[in-house]
C-alpha positions in Angstrom: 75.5 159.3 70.4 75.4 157.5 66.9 72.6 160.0 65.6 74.2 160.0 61.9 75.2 155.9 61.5 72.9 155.4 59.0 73.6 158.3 56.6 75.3 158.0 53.8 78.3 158.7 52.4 79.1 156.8 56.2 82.3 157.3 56.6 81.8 161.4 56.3 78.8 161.3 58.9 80.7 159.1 61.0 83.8 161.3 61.2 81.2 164.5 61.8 79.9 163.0 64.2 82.8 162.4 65.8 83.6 165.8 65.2 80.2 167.1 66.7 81.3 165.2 70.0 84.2 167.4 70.8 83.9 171.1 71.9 85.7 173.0 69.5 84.2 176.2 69.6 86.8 179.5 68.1 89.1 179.6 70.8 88.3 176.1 72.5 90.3 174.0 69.5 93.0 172.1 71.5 90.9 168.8 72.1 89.6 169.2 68.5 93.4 169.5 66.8 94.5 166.8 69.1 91.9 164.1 67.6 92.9 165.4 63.8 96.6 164.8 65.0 95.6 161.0 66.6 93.6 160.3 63.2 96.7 161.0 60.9 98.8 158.4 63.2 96.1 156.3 63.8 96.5 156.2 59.6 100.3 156.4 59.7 99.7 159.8 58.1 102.4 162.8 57.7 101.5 165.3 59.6 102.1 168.7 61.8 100.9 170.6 64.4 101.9 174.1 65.2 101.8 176.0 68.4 98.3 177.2 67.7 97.0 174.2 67.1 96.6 174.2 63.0 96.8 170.5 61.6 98.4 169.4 58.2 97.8 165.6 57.1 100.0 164.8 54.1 98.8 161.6 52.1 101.1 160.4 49.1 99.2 159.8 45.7 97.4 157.0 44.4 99.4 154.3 42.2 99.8 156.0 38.8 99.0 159.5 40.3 102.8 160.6 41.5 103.3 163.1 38.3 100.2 165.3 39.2 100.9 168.4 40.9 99.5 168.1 44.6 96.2 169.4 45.7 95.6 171.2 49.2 92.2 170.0 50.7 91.8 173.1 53.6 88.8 173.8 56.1 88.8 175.0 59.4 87.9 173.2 62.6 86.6 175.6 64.8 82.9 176.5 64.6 80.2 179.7 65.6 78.8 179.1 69.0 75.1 180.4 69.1 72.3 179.7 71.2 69.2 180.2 72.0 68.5 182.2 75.3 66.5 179.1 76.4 69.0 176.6 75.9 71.2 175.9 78.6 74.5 174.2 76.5 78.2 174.8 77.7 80.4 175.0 74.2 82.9 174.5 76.7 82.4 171.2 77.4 79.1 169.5 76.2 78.9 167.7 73.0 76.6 168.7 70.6 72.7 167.6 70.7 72.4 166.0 67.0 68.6 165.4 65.0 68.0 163.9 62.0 64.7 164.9 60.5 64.1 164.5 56.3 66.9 165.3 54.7 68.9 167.8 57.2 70.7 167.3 60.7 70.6 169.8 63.3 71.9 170.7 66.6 69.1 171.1 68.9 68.6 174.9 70.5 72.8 175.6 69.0 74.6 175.8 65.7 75.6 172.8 64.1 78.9 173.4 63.4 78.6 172.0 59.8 80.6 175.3 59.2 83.1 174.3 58.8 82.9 170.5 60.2 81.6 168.4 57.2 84.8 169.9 55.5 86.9 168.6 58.3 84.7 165.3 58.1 84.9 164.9 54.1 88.7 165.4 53.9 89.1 162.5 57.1 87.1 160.5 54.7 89.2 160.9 51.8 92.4 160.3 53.9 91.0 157.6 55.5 89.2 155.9 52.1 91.1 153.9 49.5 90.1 156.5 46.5 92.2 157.7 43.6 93.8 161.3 44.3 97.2 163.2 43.4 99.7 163.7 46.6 96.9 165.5 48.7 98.1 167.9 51.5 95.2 168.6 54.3 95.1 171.6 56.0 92.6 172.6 58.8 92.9 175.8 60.5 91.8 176.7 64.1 89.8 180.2 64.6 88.4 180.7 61.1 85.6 182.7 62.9 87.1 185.0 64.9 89.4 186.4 62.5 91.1 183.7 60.4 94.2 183.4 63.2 94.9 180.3 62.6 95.4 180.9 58.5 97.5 184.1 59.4 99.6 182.5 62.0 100.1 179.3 59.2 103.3 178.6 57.9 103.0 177.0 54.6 106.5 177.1 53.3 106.5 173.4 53.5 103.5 173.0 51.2 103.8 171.9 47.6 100.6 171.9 46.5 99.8 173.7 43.4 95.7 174.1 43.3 93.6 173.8 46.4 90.0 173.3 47.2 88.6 175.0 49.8 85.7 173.4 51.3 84.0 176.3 53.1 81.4 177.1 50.9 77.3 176.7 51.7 75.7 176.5 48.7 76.1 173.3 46.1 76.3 174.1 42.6 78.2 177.5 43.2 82.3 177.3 42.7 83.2 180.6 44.5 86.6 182.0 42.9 87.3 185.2 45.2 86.1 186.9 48.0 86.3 190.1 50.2 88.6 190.9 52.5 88.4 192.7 56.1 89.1 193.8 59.3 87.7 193.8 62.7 86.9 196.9 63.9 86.3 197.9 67.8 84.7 202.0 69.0 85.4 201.9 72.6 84.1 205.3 74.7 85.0 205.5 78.2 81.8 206.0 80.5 81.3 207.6 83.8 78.8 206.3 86.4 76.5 207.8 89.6 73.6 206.7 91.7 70.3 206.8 90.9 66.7 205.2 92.4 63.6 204.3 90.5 61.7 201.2 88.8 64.1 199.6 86.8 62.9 198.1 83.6 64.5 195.5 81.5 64.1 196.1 77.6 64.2 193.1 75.1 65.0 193.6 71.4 64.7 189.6 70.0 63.0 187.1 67.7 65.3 188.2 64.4 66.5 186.0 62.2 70.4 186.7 62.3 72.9 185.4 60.5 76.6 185.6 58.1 77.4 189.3 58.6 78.5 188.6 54.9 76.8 186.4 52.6 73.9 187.6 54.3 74.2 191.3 54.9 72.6 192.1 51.6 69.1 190.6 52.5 68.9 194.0 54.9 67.8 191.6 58.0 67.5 193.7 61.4 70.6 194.1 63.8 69.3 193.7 67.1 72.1 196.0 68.2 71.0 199.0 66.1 67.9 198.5 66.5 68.4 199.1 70.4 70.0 202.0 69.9 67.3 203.4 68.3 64.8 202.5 70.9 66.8 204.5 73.3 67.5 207.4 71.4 63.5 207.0 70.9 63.0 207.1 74.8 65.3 209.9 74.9 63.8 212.7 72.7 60.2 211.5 75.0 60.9 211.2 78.3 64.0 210.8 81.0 65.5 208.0 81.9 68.5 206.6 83.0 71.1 203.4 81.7 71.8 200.7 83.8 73.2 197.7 81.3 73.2 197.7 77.6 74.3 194.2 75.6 73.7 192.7 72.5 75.5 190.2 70.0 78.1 187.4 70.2 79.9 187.5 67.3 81.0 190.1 65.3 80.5 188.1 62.1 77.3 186.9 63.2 74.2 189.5 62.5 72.9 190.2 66.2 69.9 188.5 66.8 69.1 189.7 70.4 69.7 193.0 72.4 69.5 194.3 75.9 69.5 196.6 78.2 68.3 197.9 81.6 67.1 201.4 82.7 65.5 203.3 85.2 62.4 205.4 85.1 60.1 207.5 87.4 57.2 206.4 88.9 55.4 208.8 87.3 56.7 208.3 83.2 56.1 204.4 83.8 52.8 204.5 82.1 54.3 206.6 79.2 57.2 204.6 79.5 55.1 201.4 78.7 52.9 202.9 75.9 56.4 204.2 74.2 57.5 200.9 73.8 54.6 199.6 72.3 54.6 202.5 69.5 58.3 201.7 68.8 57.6 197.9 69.1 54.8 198.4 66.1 57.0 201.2 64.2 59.9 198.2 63.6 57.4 195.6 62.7 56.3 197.5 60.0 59.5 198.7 58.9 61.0 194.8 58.7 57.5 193.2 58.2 59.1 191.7 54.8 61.9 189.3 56.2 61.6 189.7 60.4 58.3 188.2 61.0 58.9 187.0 64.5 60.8 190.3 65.8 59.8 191.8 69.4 60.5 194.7 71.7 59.4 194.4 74.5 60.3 195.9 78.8 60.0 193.9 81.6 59.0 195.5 85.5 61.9 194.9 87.5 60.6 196.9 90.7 62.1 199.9 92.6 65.9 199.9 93.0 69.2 202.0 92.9 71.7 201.7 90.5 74.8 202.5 89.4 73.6 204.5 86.1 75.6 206.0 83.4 76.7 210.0 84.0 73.9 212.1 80.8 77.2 213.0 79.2 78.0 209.2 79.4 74.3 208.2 78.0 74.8 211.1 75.6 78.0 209.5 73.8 77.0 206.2 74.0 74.1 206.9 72.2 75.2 209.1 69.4 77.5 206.0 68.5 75.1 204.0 68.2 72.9 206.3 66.1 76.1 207.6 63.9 77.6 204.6 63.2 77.3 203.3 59.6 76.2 199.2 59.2 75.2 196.7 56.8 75.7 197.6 52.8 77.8 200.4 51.9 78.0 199.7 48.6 77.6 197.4 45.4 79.7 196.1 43.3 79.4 198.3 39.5 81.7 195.1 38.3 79.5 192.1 39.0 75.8 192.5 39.5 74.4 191.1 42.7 77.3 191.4 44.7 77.8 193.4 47.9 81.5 195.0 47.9 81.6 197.0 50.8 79.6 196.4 53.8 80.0 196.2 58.1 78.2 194.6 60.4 78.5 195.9 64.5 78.0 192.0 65.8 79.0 193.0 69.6 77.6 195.8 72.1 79.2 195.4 75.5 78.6 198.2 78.3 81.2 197.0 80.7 82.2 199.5 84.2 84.5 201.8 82.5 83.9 201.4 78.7 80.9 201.3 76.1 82.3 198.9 73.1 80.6 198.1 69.4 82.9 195.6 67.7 82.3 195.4 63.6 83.3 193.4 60.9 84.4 195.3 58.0 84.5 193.7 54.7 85.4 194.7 51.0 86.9 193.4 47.7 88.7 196.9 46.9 91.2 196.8 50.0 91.0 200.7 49.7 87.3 201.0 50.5 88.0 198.9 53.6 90.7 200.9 55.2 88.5 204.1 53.5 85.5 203.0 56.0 87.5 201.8 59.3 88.8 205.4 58.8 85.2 206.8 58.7 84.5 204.6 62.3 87.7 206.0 63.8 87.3 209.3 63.1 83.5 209.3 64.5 84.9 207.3 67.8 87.8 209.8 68.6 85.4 212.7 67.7 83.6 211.8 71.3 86.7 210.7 72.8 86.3 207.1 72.2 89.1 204.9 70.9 89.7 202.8 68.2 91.3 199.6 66.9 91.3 197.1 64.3 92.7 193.6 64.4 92.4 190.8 62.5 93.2 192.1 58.7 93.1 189.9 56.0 93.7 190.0 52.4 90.9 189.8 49.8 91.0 186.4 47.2 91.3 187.9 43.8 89.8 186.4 40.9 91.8 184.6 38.5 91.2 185.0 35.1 93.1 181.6 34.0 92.5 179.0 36.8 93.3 174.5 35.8 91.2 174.0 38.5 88.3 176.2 37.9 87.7 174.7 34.4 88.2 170.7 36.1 85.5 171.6 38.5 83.1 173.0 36.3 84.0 169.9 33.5 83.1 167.0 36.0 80.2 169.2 37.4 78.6 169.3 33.9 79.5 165.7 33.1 77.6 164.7 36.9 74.6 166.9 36.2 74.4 167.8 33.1 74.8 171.6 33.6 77.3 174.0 34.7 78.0 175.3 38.2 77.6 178.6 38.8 81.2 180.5 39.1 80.6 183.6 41.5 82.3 185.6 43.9 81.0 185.7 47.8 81.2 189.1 50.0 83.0 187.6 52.8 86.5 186.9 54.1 87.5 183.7 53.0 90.7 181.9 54.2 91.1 181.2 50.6 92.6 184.8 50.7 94.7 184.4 52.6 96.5 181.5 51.8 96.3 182.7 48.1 99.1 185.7 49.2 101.4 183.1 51.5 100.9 180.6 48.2 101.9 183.1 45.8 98.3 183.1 43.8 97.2 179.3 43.9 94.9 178.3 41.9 91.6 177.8 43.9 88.7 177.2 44.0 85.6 176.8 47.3 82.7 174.5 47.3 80.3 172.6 49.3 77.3 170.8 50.4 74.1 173.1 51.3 74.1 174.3 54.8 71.5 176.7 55.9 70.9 179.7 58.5 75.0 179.3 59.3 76.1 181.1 62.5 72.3 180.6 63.8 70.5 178.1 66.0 68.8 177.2 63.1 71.8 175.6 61.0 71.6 172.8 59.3 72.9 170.5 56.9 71.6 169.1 53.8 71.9 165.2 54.1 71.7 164.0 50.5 73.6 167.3 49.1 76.8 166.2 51.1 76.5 162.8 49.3 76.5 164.6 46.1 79.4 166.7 47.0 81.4 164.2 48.4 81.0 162.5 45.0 81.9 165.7 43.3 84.5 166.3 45.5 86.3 162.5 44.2 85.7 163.0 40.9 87.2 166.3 40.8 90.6 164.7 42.4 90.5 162.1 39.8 90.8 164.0 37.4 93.4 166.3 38.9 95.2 163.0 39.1 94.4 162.4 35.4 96.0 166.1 34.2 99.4 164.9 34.3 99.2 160.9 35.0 
């Protein structure tokens, strides 16, 4: 491949690449934690691997750095696998179709992955590099994305390290210093099927942007899978019709970009069935005709057929949840202005043979409004006789109000640039929170280089901003050396 060789910092390109070679999609990390394993003997690294596959490389201190406390570099090493519906890649098992044009890289028709790779790649470099740095301890996690398992299931009780730099952050020039915590939350109905003929239709909800279900839930983009439910309540109160298949959404911290779902109509409502569309189609354009300028609805003739179609009572449940459930911001922070602090995003809409399921993630800083609002979303699903379950809790990173390492990173920001970072909070779940409760409140702090559209087939990462961070990120380690040399 050798898309990247001539990018600088080399050594961090080089080991992205590398990276950007090997599947490692949440989930499919094996082959991905093996290679971080071979790198740390290939060095004659300490290191561990535990049963799920979560890698720490230990590194001893420079010469004249052994008094300074030790310093956790963390990431993650699985990444967001998105596509486009055109593009025919297998996360399982193809490597990842790298461009380089100005100052970005790109996957072509996929995410990149530089969420959370070019953290992976950067602390490789630094490992692998002949730099000056306290006892450094590297810890990169498997399944960051679909629920921070790997952090969870991570036993740190070996770990010395007294500050630690996440390096999970999209966004140069902002140190974030807490974050929200959350839950994933699944309303599951059971459904009820009979037989039914007619022209079957296929109705498309695409062309929106997507995104972070958290960093960016407060720019109010569309969710494909809400949207779809309103298009077939819509249908409902107009004409009859009957559900065949109804998708949407691959991740539930992703913002859905794409929805679908297949019904069947009456030869005799197909006209009215048509012009319907088109109403509803212009009705959402104007309602998102700020930020969704490509979005479509659109059906698709699929001839005369008989189906397996859902019971009304079925249809009639399934619908009201999707019309009833609340998503994106619930609330704002009073405490720092800007900031979402309680929000949900329903990323996943399955209609499988003998359940409808939306799967959310909920997020908050205040750990009461969280459990306050998967209350609200079990209580509506058990109302219709659905179920309800959360997984995948975690802990929210609270801000510290005296932090070393804060006040390093912001020093050597303002001696590199000449001003001072911004210090902020982020309204997503972090893995910073929860290695912040198994680390009994260490100090620390996430940055990183500017990566765009995460989580999308657009991502992509700045080239000349991850030489600056890298940079940063040396300087910064220096000096943590310095504190106590």
């Amino acid at each position: 491949m050798d898309v990247l060789k001539a990018l600088q910092p080399q050594a961090v390109f080089s080991y992205f690449e590398d990276i950007c070679r090997i599947p490692h999609g949440s989930g499919n990390t094996k082959e991905i934690s093996d290679y971080l394993v071979s790198f740390a003997k290939e060095h004659s690294l300490s290191h561990t691997q535990d049963e799920m596959g979560n890698v720490i490389i230990v590194k001893e201190a420079s010469k004249g750095f052994e008094q300074a406390d030790t310093v956790m570099l963390q990431g993650h090493m699985d990444m967001v696998c998105e596509k486009n519906s055109d593009c025919r890649h297998d996360f399982k098992k193809d490597p990842l179709n790298l461009c380089v044009v100005d100052d970005y890289v790109f996957a072509k028709g996929t995410t990149l992955g530089g969420d959370d790779g070019i953290a992976v790649a950067m602390a490789l470099a630094i490992l692998a590099g002949d730099y000056e740095h306290p006892r450094l301890e590297v810890v990169v996690t498997v399944d960051e994305e679909i629920g921070m398992l790997g952090a969870t299931g991570l036993d740190l009780s070996g770990c010395q390290a007294k500050k630690m730099i996440n390096i999970d952050s999209e966004e140069e020039g902002i140190l974030l210093t807490s974050c929200a915590g959350g839950l994933r939350a699944t309303c599951s109905v059971p459904v009820r099927h009979k037989s039914k003929s007619g022209t079957k239709y296929e109705l498309v909800v695409c062309g929106l942007n997507g995104g972070h279900s958290g960093t960016e839930i407060d720019k109010y983009l569309g969710n494909a899978n809400i949207i779809m439910g309103r298009l077939l309540h819509f249908l409902e109160t107009k004409l009859e019709y009957d559900l065949v298949t109804l998708q949407g959404g691959l991740q539930d911290n992703a913002i859905p970009r794409e929805a679908n779902a297949n019904i069947i109509v009456q030869s005799e409502d197909m006209d009215h069935f048509e012009a319907l569309i088109r109403e509803f189609e212009q009705t959402i354009k104007n309602e998102y005709s700020a930020n969704e300028k490509n979005i479509s609805v659109y059906c698709e003739n699929q001839g005369k057929t008989k189906e397996n179609v859902l019971t009304p009572k079925t249809k009639e449940r399934v619908i009201f949840l999707l019309n009833t459930v609340p998503d994106g911001v619930q609330k704002m922070s009073m405490a720092t202005k800007g900031l979402v602090q309680t929000s949900l995003n329903f990323g996943i809409m399955r209609l499988r043979d003998n359940e409808f399921s939306l799967t959310a993630a909920v997020r908050s800083s205040v750990k009461s409004e969280k459990y306050a609002l998967s209350a609200k979303l079990r209580y509506l699903t058990e109302t219709i006789g659905g179920t309800y379950q959360e997984a995948g809790t975690y802990p929210a990173w609270e801000y510290r109000e005296t932090s070393e390492l804060r006040d390093i990173m912001v020093d050597v920001y303002e001696k590199m640039y000449g001003e001072k970072p911004v210090v902020a909070g982020i309204h997503a779940g972090m893995e910073c929170g929860v290695i912040y409760e198994k680390m009994n409140g260490i100090d620390a702090v996430s940055c990183g280089p500017n990566i765009l559209s995460i989580h999308t087939p657009k991502e992509k990462l700045s080239i000349s901003s991850t030489k600056r961070t890298f940079e940063y990120l040396l300087n910064v380690l220096k000096e943590c050396g310095k504190e106590q040399k």
